[in-house]
C-alpha positions in Angstrom: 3.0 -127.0 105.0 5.7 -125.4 103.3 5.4 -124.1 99.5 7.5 -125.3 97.0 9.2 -121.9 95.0 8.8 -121.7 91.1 12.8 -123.2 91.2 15.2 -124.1 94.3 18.3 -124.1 94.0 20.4 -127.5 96.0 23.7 -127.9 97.2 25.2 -131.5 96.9 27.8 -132.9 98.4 28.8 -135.2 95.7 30.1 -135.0 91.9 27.7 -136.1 89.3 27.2 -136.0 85.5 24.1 -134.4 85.1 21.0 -136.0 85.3 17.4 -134.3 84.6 13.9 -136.3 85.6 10.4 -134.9 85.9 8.8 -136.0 89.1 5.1 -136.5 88.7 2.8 -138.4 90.7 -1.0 -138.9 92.4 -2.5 -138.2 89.0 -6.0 -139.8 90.2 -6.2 -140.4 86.2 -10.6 -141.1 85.4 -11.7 -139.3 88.4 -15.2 -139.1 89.4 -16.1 -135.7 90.9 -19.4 -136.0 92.6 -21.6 -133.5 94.3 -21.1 -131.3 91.2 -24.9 -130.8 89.4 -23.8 -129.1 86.3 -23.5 -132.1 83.9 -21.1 -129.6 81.4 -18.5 -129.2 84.7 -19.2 -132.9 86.1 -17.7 -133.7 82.1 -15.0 -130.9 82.2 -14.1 -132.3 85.5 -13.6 -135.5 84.8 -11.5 -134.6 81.3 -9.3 -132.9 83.8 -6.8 -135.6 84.6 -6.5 -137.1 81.1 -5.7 -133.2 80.2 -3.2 -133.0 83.0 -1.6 -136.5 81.9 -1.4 -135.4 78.1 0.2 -132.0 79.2 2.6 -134.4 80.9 4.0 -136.2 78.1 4.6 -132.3 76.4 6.8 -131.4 79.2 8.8 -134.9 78.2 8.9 -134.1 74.8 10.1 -130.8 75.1 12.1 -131.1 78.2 13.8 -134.1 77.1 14.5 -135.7 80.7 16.6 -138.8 81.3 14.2 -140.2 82.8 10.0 -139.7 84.6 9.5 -141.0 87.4 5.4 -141.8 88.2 5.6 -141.8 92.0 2.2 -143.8 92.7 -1.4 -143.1 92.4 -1.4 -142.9 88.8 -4.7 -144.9 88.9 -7.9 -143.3 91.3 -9.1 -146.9 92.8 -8.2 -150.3 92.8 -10.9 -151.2 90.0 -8.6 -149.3 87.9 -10.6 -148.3 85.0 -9.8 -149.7 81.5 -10.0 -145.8 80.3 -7.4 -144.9 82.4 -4.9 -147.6 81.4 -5.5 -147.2 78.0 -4.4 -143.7 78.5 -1.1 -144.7 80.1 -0.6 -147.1 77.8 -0.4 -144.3 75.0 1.3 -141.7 77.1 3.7 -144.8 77.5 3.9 -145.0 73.8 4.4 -141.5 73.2 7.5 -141.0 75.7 9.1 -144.2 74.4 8.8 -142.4 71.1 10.8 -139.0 72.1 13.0 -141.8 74.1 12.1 -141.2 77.5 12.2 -143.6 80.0 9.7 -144.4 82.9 9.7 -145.9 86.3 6.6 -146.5 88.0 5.4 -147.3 91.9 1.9 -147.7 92.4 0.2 -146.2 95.9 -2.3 -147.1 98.0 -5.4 -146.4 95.3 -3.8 -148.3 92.8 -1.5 -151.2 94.8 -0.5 -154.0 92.9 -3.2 -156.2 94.5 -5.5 -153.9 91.6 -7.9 -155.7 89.6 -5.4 -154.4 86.7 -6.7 -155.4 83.7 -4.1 -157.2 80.9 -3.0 -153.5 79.4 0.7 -153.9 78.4 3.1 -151.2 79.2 6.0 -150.8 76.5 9.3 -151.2 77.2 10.6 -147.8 78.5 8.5 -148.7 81.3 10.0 -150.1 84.9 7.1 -151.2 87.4 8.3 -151.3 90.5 7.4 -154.7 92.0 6.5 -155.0 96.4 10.1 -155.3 97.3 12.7 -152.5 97.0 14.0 -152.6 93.1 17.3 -150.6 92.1 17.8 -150.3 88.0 20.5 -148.5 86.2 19.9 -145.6 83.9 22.6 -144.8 80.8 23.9 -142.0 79.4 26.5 -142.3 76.7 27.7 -145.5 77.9 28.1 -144.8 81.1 26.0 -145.2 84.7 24.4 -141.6 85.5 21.8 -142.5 88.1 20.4 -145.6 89.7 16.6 -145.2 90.8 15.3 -147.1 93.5 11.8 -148.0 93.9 9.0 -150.1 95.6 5.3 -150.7 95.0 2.4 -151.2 97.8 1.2 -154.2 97.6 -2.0 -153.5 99.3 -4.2 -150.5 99.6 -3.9 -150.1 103.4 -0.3 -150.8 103.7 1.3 -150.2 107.0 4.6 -151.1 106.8 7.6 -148.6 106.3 8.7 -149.0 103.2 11.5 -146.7 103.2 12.9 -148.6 105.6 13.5 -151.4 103.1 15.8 -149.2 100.8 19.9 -148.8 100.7 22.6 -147.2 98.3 23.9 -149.2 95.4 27.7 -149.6 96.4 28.6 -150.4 93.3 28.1 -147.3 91.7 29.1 -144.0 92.5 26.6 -141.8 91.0 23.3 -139.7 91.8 21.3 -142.0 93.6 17.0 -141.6 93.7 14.1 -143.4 95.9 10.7 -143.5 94.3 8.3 -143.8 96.9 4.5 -143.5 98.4 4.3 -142.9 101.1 3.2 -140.6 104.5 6.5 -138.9 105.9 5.3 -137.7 109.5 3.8 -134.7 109.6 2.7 -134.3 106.3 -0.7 -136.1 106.4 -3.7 -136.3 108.6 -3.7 -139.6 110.5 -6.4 -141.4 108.1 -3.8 -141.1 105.5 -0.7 -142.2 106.9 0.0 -145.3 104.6 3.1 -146.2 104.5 4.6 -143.9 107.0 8.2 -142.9 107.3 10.1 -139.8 108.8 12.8 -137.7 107.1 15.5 -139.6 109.1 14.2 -142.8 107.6 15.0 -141.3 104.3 17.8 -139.8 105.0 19.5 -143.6 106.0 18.7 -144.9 103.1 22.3 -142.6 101.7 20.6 -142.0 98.7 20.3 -138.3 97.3 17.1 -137.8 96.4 13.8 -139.1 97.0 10.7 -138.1 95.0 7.6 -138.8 96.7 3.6 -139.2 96.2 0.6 -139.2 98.3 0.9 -136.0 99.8 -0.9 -133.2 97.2 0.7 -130.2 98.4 4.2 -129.3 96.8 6.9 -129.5 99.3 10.4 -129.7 99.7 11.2 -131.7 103.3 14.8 -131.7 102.7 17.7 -129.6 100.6 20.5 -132.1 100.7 19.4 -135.2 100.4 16.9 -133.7 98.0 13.3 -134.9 99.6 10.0 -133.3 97.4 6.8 -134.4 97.0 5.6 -132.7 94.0 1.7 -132.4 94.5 -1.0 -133.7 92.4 -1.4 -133.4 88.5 -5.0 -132.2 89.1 -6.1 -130.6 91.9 -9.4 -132.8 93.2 -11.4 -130.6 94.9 -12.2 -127.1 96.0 -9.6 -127.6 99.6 -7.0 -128.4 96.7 -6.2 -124.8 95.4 -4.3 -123.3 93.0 -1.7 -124.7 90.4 -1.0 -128.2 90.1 1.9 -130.3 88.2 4.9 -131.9 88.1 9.0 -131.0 88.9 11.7 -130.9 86.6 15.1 -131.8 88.6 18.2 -130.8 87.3 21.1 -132.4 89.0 24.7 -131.2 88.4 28.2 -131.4 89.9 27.5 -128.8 92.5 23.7 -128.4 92.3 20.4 -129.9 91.9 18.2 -127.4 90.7 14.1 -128.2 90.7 11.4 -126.1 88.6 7.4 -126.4 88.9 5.5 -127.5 85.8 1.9 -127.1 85.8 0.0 -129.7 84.8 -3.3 -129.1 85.8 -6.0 -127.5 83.4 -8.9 -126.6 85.9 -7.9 -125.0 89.2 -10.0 -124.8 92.6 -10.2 -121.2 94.4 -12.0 -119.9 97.1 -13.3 -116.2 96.2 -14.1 -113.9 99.2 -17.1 -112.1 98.0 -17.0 -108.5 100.2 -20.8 -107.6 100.6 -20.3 -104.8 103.0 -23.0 -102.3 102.6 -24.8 -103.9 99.7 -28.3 -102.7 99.1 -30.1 -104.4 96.7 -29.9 -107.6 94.7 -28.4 -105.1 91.8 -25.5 -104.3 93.7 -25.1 -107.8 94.4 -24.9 -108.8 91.3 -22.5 -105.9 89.8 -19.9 -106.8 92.5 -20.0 -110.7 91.5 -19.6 -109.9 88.3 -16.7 -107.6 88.5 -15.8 -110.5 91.4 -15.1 -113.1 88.6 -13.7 -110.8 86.2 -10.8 -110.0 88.6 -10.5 -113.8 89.4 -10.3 -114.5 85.4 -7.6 -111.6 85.2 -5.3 -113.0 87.9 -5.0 -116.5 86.6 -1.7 -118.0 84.8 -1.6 -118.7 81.4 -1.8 -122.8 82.4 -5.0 -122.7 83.9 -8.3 -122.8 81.5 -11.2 -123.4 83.9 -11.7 -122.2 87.5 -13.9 -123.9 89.7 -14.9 -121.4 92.3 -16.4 -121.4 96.2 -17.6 -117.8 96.7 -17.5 -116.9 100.5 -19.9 -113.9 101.0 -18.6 -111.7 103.8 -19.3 -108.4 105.2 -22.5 -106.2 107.2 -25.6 -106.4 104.7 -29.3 -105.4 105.1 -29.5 -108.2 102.0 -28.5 -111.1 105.1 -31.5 -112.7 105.3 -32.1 -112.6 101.3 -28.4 -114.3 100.8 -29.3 -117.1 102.8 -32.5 -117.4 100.6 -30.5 -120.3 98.4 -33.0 -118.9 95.7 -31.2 -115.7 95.1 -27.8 -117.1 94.6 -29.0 -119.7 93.0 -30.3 -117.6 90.4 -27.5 -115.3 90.1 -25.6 -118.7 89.5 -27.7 -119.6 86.6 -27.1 -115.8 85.0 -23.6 -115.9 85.7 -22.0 -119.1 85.5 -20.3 -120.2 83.5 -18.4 -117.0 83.3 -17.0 -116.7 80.1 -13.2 -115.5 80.0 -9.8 -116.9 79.8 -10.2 -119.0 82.2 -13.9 -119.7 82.5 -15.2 -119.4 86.0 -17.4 -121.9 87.2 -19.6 -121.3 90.5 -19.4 -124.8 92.4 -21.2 -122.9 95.4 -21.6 -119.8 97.8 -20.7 -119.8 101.5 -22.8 -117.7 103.5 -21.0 -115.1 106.1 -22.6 -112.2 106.1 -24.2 -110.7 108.9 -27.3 -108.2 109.5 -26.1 -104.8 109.3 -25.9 -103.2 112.4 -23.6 -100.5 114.5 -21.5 -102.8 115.7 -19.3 -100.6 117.7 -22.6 -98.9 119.1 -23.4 -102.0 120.3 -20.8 -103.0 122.4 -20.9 -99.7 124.4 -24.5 -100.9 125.1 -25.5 -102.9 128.6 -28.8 -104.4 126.6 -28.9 -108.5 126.0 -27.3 -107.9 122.6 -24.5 -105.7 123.7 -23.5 -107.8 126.5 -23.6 -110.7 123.9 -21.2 -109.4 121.7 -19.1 -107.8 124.5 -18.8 -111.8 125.7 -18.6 -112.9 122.1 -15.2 -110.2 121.7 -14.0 -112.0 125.2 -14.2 -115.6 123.7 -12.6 -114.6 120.7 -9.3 -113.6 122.5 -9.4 -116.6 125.3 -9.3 -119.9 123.1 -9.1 -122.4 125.8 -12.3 -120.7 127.2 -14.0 -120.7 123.8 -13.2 -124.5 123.7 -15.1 -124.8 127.2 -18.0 -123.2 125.9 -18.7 -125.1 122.5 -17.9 -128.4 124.9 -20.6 -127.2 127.5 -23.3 -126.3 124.4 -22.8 -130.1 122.9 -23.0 -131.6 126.3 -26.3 -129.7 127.2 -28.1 -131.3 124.2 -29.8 -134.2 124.6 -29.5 -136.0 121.0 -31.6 -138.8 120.3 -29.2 -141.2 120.9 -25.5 -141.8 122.9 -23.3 -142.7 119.8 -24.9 -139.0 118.2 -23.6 -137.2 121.4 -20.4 -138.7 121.2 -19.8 -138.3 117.8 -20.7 -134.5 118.7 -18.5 -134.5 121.2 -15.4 -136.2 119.4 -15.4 -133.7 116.2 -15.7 -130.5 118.5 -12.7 -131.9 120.4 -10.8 -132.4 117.4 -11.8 -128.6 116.0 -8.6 -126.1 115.4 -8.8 -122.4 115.9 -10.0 -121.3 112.9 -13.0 -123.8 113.2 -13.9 -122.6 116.6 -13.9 -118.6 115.9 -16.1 -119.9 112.4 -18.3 -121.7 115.0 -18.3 -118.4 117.2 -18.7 -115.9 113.9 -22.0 -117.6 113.0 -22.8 -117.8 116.8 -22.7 -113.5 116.7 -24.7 -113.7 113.3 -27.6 -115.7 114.8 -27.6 -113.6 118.2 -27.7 -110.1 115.6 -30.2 -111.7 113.7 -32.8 -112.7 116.4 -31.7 -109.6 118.8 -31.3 -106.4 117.1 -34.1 -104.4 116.5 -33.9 -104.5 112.4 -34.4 -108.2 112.8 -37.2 -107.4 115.4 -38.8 -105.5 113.1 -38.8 -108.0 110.2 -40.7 -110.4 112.2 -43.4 -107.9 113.4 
């Protein structure tokens, strides 16, 4: 998926007086992250998206938009929690204070079907209703922008909503959809509420469309202007890296977008290079000076990392990393690391392999050479590395039918870098039980 640059500069085809919005959406606002045993980063966690919210309404009041534009999701689940809207309510407050005007369109976790409780919004706030709405905004007395938008009604909507949306003929300015929805290609196929396409969009003649549901930054189109901005927040550790909002500036000639950050705590994946490690002092010197380079290479936006540590490389320490005691206690000495940002360790990922002459090997005609000589073959010849992992589910006899199928279905739906993981931890296993340091260890 494409990545959106820190500012893009678009060509219109039209004259406008310029307009500025911020484009915000999917701010999953009183998330619950489970799975995560620390209780201190379980709270930090779950302060996130109120943090990324309130960092939300700064942008407003110092970039003084025309108008924000909430493009759905602004709630985690239907059972919308009273916390949540209370928060809204007084982020609602504060932008009708520094005069800033809000449109709203609420997703699939939040449809208007909700058990919303009876929080009143003020009045700079427009709630889209479940057909398409079109309201005016001022600027001086005069029409600057009309801003289309329409709510799901339900949380598995199917329909295409985008369909449902035209241009106000009756005025000629910058036009903008407010939408939630899956644009094809975009999202898996468990996710594709609402689904659309770019040319559904683009017959709608409006100019611009900002869109939630997809968390990754995007921009699908330069003229009209199509973006999904991301998340406020990312959610978990496959979400990576800065999270916010857009500020579009459109002009006479241009329309001009610029990333905000919103987000407080960020996701990363750290690949921890273990390659000749000795002892558990060396291990624990190069995961120190690990997170101290991870702390130095943040932005000035993020406070908190939240960190998967992938441990790679040839080790005689293999066996001892997959002894979830030792990183476990190297957790406990070193997490939280204290810097600007904190590093938190959510958890390691083992790769490592025994250390061996690999090259050696594969000049060798023993069981193990030949192994990794077939191994190197597989690795190169995808469709026959796809046979083989079919052929090793449908030799095993799993206590039931449905368990084989379901076997069978996810290995069918593996990509490529899924199938040389599979084959990667195939080698390690075959090293482990076949060379003679492994041998040894077991004697």
């Amino acid at each position: 998926m494409p990545e959106l640059a820190p500012e893009e500069k678009r060509i219109k085809p039209r004259g406008f007086l310029t307009v500025r919005y911020i484009h915000a959406a999917d701010l999953h606002l009183d998330t619950a992250f489970y799975g995560i045993a620390d209780v201190r980063l379980a709270k930090l966690l779950r302060k996130a998206t109120f943090t990324a919210l309130d960092r939300l309404v700064q942008f407003c009041e110092s970039e003084k938009p025309d108008f924000l534009v909430l493009a759905g999701d602004i709630y985690n689940q239907e059972d919308c929690s009273i916390k949540a809207q209370l928060a809204l309510r007084d982020a609602c407050l504060s932008l009708q204070r520094a005069a800033v005007r809000v449109f709203l369109a609420h997703g699939n976790h939040d449809p208007l079907s909700s058990r919303l409780a009876t929080v009143a919004l003020p009045d700079n706030v427009t709630v889209f209703g479940t057909a398409p709405e079109s309201h005016v905004v001022e600027k001086q007395g005069a029409v600057v922008a009309v801003v289309h938008g329409i709510s799901h009604e339900r949380a598995g909507e199917s329909k295409n909503l985008a369909s449902l949306f035209s241009r106000d003929q009756a005025h000629d300015c910058f036009q903008l959809g407010v939408l939630h929805c899956a644009v094809t290609g975009q999202t898996g196929k468990d996710r594709s509420y609402a689904p659309c396409s770019v040319a559904d969009l683009r017959a709608s003649g409006l100019d611009a469309w900002a869109l939630g549901h997809v968390h990754e930054r995007c921009v699908l189109s330069p003229t009209p202007f199509i973006a999904y901005c991301g998340n406020a927040q990312g959610l978990h550790i496959n979400e990576e890296g800065d999270r916010g909002c857009l500020l579009v500036t459109v002009g006479s000639t241009a329309c001009e977008s610029k990333f905000l950050p919103l987000g407080q705590v960020q996701w990363k994946t750290l690949a921890f290079d273990l390659e000749g490690a000795a002892n558990v002092n060396d291990v624990e010197a190069r995961l120190t000076r690990l997170l101290k380079d991870a702390a130095a290479g943040a932005n000035n936006a993020c406070a908190d990392i939240v960190a998967r540590v992938t441990c790679t490389g040839c080790t005689a320490l293999d066996a001892q990393l997959r002894n979830t005691d030792l990183l476990q206690t190297l957790k406990g000495r070193l997490a939280p690391y204290a810097g600007s940002p904190n590093i938190w360790l959510k958890d390691f990922r083992v790769e490592t392999s025994p250390e061996i002459d690999r090259e050696q090997y594969l000049l060798r005609e023993d069981l193990l050479g030949c192994t990794l000589q077939r191994i190197d073959a597989l690795s190169k010849d995808r469709a026959e590395l796809q046979s083989v992992i079919n052929a090793a589910i449908g030799g095993r006899t799993p206590r039931n039918a449905s368990t084989k199928n379901l076997l069978a279905m996810h290995t069918a739906q593996l990509d490529d870098e899924q199938r040389l993981l599979l084959l990667r931890e195939a080698e390690r296993l075959c090293i482990a039980s076949l060379s003679p340091s492994a041998r040894s260890c077991h004697t």
